[in-house]
C-alpha positions in Angstrom: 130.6 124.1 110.0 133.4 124.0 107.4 132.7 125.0 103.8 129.5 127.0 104.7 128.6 130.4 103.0 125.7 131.9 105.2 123.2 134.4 104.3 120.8 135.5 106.7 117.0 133.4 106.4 113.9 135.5 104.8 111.7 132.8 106.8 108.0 132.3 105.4 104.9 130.0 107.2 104.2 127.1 105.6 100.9 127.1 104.0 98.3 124.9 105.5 95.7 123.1 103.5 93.3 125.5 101.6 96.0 128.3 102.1 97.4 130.5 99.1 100.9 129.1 98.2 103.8 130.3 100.5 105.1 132.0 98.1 102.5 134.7 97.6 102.7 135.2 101.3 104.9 138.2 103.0 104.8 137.4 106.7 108.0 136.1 108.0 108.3 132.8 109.6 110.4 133.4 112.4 108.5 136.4 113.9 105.6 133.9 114.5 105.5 132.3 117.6 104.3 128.6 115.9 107.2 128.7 114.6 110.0 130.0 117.1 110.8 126.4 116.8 113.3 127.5 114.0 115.5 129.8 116.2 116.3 126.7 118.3 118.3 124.9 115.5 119.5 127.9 114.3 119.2 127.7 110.7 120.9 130.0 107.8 120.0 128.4 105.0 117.2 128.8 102.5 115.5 125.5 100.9 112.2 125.6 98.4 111.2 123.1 100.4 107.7 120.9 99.4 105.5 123.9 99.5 107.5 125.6 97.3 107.9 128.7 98.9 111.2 130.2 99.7 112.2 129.6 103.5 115.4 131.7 103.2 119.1 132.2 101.5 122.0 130.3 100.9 125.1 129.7 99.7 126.5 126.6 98.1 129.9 125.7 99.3 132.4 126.1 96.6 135.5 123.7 95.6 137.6 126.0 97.6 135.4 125.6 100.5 135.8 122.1 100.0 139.6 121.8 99.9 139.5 123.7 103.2 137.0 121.3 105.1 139.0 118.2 104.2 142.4 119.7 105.3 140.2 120.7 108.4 138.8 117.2 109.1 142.4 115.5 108.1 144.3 117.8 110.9 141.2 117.1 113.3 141.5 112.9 112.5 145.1 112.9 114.5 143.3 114.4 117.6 140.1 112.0 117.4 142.2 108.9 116.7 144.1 109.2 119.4 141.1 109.1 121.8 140.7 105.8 123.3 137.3 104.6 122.2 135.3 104.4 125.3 135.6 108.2 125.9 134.9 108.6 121.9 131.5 106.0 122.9 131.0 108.8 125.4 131.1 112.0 122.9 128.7 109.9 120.6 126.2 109.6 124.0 126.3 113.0 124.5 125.4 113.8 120.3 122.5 111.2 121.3 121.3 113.2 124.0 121.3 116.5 122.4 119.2 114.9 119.5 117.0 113.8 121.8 116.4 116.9 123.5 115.8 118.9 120.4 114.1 115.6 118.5 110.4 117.0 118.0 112.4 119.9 116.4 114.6 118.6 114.4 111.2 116.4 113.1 109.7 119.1 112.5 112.6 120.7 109.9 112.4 117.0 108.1 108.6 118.0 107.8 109.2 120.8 106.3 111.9 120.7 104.3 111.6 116.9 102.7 107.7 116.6 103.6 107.2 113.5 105.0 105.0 112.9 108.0 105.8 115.1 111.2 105.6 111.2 113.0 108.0 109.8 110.0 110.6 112.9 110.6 110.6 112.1 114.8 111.0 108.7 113.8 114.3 109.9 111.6 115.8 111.5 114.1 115.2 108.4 116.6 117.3 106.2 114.2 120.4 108.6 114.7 119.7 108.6 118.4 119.3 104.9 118.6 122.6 104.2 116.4 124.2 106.7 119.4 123.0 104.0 121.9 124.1 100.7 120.0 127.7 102.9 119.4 128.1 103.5 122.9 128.3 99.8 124.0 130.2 99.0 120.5 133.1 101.4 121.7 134.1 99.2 124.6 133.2 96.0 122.3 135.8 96.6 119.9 138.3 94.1 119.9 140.6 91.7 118.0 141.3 88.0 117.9 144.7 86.7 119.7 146.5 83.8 117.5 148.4 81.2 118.1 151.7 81.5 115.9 153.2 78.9 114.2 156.9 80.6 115.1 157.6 79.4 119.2 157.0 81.9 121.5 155.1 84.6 119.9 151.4 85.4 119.2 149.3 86.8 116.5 147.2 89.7 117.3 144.6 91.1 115.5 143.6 95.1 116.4 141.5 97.2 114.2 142.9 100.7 113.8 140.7 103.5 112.3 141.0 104.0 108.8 140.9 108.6 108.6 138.2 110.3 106.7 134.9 108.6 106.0 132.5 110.8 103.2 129.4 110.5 103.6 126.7 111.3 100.4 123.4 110.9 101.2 120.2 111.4 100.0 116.5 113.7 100.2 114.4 111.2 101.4 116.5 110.2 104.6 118.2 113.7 105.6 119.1 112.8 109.2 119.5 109.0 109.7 121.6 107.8 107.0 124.0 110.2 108.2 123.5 109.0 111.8 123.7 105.2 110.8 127.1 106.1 109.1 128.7 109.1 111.4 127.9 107.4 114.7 129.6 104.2 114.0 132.7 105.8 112.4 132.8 108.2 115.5 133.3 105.3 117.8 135.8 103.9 115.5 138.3 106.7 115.6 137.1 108.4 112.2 136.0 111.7 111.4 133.5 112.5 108.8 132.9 114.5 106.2 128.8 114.7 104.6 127.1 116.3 101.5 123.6 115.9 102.3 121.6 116.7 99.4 120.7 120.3 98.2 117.2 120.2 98.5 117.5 119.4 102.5 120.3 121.5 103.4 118.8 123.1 106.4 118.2 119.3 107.6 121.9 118.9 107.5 123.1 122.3 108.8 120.7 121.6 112.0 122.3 118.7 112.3 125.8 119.8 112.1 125.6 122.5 114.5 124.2 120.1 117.0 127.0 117.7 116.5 129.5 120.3 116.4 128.2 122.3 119.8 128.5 118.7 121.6 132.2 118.4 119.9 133.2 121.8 121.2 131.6 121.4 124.4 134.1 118.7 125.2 137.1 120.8 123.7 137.3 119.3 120.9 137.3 120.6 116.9 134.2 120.6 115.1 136.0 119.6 112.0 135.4 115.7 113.2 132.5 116.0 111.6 132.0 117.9 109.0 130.1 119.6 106.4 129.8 120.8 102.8 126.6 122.3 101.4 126.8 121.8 97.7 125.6 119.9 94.4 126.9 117.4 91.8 130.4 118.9 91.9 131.3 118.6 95.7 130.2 114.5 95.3 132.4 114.1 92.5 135.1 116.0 93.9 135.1 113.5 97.3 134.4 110.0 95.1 137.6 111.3 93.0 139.5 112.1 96.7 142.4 110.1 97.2 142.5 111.9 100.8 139.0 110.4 101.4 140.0 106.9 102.9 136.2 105.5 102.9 133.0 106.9 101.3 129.5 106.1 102.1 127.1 107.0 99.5 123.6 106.8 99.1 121.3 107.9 96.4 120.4 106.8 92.6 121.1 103.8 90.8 122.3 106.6 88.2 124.2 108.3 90.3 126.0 105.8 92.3 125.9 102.5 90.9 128.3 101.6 93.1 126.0 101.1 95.9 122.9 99.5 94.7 119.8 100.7 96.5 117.9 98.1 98.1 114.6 97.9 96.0 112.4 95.3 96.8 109.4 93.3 95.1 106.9 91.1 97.3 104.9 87.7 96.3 102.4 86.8 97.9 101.2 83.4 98.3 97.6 82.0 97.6 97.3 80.9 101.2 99.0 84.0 102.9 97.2 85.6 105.1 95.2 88.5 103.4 94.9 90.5 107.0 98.6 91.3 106.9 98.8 91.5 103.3 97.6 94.7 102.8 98.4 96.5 105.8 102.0 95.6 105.1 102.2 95.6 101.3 100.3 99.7 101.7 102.6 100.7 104.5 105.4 99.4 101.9 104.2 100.6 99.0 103.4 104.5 100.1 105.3 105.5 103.5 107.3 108.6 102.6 105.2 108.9 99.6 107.3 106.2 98.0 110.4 107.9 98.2 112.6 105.0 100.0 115.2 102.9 98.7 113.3 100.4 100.7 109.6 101.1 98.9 108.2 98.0 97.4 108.3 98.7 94.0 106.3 95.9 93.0 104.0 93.7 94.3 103.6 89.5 92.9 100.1 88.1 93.3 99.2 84.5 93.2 96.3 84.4 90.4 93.8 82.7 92.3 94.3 85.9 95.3 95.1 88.8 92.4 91.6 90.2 91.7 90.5 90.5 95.8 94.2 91.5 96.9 93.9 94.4 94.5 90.1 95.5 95.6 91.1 95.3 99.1 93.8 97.3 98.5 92.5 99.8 96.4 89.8 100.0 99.1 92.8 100.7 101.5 94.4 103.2 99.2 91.2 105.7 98.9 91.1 105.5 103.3 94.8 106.9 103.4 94.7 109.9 105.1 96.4 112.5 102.6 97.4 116.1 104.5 99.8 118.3 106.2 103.3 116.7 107.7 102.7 117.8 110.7 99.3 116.6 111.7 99.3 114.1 113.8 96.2 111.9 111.6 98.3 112.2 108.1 99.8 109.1 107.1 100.5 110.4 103.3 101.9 113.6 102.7 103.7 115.3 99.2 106.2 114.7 97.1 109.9 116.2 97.8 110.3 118.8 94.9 108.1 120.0 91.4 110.6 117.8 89.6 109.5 114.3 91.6 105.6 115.2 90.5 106.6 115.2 86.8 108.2 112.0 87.2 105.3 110.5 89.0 102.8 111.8 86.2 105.5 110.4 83.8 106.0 107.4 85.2 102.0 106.8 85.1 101.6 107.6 81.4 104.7 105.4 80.8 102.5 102.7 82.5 99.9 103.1 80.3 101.6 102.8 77.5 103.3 99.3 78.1 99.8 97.9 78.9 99.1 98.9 82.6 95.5 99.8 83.9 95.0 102.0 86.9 93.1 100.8 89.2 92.9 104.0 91.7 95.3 107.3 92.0 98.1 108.2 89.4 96.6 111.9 89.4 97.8 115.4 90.9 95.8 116.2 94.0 95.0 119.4 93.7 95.7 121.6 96.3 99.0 123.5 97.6 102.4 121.5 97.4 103.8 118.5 95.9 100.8 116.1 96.6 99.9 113.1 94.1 97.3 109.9 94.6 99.5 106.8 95.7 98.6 104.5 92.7 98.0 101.3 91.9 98.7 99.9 88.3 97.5 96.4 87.0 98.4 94.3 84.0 101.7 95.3 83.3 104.1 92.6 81.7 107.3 91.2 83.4 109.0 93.0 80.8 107.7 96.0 80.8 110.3 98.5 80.9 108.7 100.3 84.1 108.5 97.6 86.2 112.3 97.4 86.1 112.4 101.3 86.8 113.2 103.2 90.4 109.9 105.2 90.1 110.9 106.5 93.4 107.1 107.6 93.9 103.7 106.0 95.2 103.4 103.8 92.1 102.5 100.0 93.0 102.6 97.4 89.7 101.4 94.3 90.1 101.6 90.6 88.5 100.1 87.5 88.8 100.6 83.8 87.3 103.5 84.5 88.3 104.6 80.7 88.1 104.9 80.4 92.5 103.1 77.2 92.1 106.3 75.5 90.1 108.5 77.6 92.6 109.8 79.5 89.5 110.2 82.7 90.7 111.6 85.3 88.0 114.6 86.7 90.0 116.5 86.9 86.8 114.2 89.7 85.6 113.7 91.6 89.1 116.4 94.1 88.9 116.1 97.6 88.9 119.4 99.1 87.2 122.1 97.7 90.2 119.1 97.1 92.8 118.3 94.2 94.5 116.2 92.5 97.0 112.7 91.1 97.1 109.7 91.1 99.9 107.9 87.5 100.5 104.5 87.5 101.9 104.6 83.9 103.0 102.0 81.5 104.9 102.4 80.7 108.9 104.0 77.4 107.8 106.3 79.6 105.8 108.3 77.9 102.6 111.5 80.0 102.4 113.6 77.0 102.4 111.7 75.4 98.8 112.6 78.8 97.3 116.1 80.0 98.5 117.9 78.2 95.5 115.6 80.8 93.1 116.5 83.8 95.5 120.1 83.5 95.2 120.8 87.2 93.4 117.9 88.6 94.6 120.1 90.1 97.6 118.0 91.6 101.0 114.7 89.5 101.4 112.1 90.4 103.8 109.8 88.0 104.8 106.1 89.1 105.7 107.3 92.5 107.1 109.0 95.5 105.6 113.0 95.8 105.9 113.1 98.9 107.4 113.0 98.2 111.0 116.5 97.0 110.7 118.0 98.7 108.1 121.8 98.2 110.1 122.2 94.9 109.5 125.7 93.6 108.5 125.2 93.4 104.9 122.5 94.3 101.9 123.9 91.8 100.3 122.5 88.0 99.7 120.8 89.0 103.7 117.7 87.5 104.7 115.7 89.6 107.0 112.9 87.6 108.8 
């Protein structure tokens, strides 16, 4: 675990609901046996986590740490690359296993640190261990095209050839299966990796990282294949700057890395769609993880002869989501990621307001210990409104009607969200994608009647429809 300054963890229990803050309590984590859990993965880090208490100490790597790791990772490349891929398909079966082994674990730490649902975090790590799987048969898959050559005897082959050091940025809100989605692929494919997972989830990534690293070094072979560099802003900008870094994956803001648009989404709904799977899927959409995926519909389209029951069913949905701790098993709804994501949620509610929005339910602070807020619905905002075109990145729902579905004159040209795309349809049985596709030309990633998310591998985010 290259670049890594570590400092011995000052461990404290998380506070359940009615409980004093963690912070105003003394008795270490680790020495209680709920939570031995810890000393499985481990961990050396400290994190604030979504409580706000302080879980432990750590150290940011430094610039010089990361010159090291990628001089580290470059000298480990020429080992890896040289492995044929089906023993490299192998390694990445064994990383799958040991995630599985420890995946309630490892859940748990996603719980913690990031806050989502302790079902959500399992689920996280299942991603990585399912991209393990679908590498393992991709390793022996990988092949090229043989040509016919227009010069006699002699043939054009195709052979793809790994390209060296892949960084990988990636974000809060997904700390363990972006990284999967991108390391396990480039494993199989000869490259090594380098990630910066975010600050605020550190101890998700050094977890990771050591279990990665102990199934490397099992098999004799450097830890430095994949990589990792605990830091901030600086460390991102060094590797997007790198010359020595032959691909980077990066995920996070549109302000941040316009580069790679996130996938935001909008739904319309029809006036003969069927209402039972409307609002099951359009709340799953609108508040798993709190709101805080790339993927969350950001905003809902009503037909105006559905709009006013739509929004009373839903609201009625809203008020039965069961808001609690991460890790019980009946929350479907727990808090926001840091202090700072609350202040943009209560800003991003008054912002509403101001550009002509009505809350119908939420768009308050609940109170009670940690970063919890009421997933809200807001009505009666214009097209133009400047928030509706704004990554909220919090359980904030607008909604629209009239919005001209009859005439097929859907306003794609005003659905972006800084370099976002994509939209959600909610469409009848006898679906009408095809009298529509010509409108949805920029709109990028559409989902039709489901969220996205269940396949968020496909080949591209871009101009994709996902049925």
């Amino acid at each position: 675990m290259l670049g890594l300054r570590r400092a011995f963890a000052a461990l404290l229990p998380l506070p359940r609901a009615g409980s004093p803050p963690a912070a105003a309590m003394s008795t270490l984590l680790i020495s209680q046996e709920r939570y031995a859990w810890l000393r499985e993965l481990g961990l050396q880090e400290e994190n604030p986590g979504v409580y706000n208490g302080r879980w432990g100490g750590r150290g940011q790597g430094n610039l010089e740490d990361y010159e090291e790791t990628v001089k580290k990772a470059k000298e480990a490349w020429k080992v890896w690359a040289d492995i044929p891929a089906p023993k490299r398909g192998e390694i990445v079966r064994q990383i799958g296993d040991a995630l599985r082994q420890k995946i309630k674990v490892l859940g748990s730490l996603v719980s913690l640190e990031m806050g989502k649902i302790f079902v959500e975090g399992v689920g996280e790590v299942q991603e990585y261990v399912d991209v393990c799987d679908y590498a393992v048969g991709l390793s022996r898959m990988i092949g090229g095209p043989i040509l016919p050559s227009e010069r006699p005897g002699h043939a054009l082959i195709e052979q793809w050839n790994p390209v060296g050091l892949v960084g990988v940025i990636t974000a809060f809100n997904f700390p363990v299966a972006v990284y999967g989605w991108n390391s396990a692929i480039a494993m199989i494919c000869g490259n090594v990796c380098l990630w910066k997972g975010a600050p605020t989830t550190s101890l998700v990534s050094v977890a990771v990282t050591k279990i990665v690293a102990k199934v490397l070094e099992d098999n004799k072979l450097p830890g430095a294949i994949c990589s990792l560099v605990c830091g901030g802003a600086d460390i991102g900008t060094a590797m997007a700057k790198d010359e020595r870094m032959d691909l980077l994956s990066f995920t996070g803001s549109t302000k941040v890395g316009k580069q790679v648009a996130l996938t935001v989404q909008e739904r319309f709904v029809f006036e003969d769609a069927d209402l039972n799977l409307v609002i099951p899927s359009a709340l799953f959409a609108a508040v798993g993880t709190a709101g805080q995926r790339c993927t969350t519909a950001r905003r809902l389209f009503l037909h105006e002869s559905i709009h006013d029951g739509v929004v009373a069913k839903l609201a009625k949905a809203y008020a039965q989501v069961r808001i609690g701790d991460p890790w019980d098993s009946d929350t479907l709804y727990g808090p926001l990621h840091t202090k700072e994501a609350v202040k943009m949620f209560l800003d991003a509610v008054e912002q509403a307001k101001q550009q002509g929005g009505s809350v119908v339910c939420g768009g308050k602070v609940i109170n009670r210990p940690g970063n919890y807020v009421e997933p809200t619905i807001v009505t009666g905002l214009p097209h133009d409104a400047p928030i509706v075109h704004t990554e909220t990145f919090a359980p904030i729902l607008p909604k629209g009607s009239d919005c001209g579905i009859v005439n097929v004159n859907i306003p794609t040209s005003g659905a972006e969200i800084g370099g976002a795309f994509g939209i959600r349809l909610i469409l009848p049985s006898g679906f009408r994608y095809g009298n529509v596709a010509h409108e949805l030309n920029k709109t990028g990633m559409v989902s039709l009647m489901y969220d996205w998310f269940s396949n968020p591998y496909l080949k591209t985010i871009m101009n994709g429809v996902n049925a």
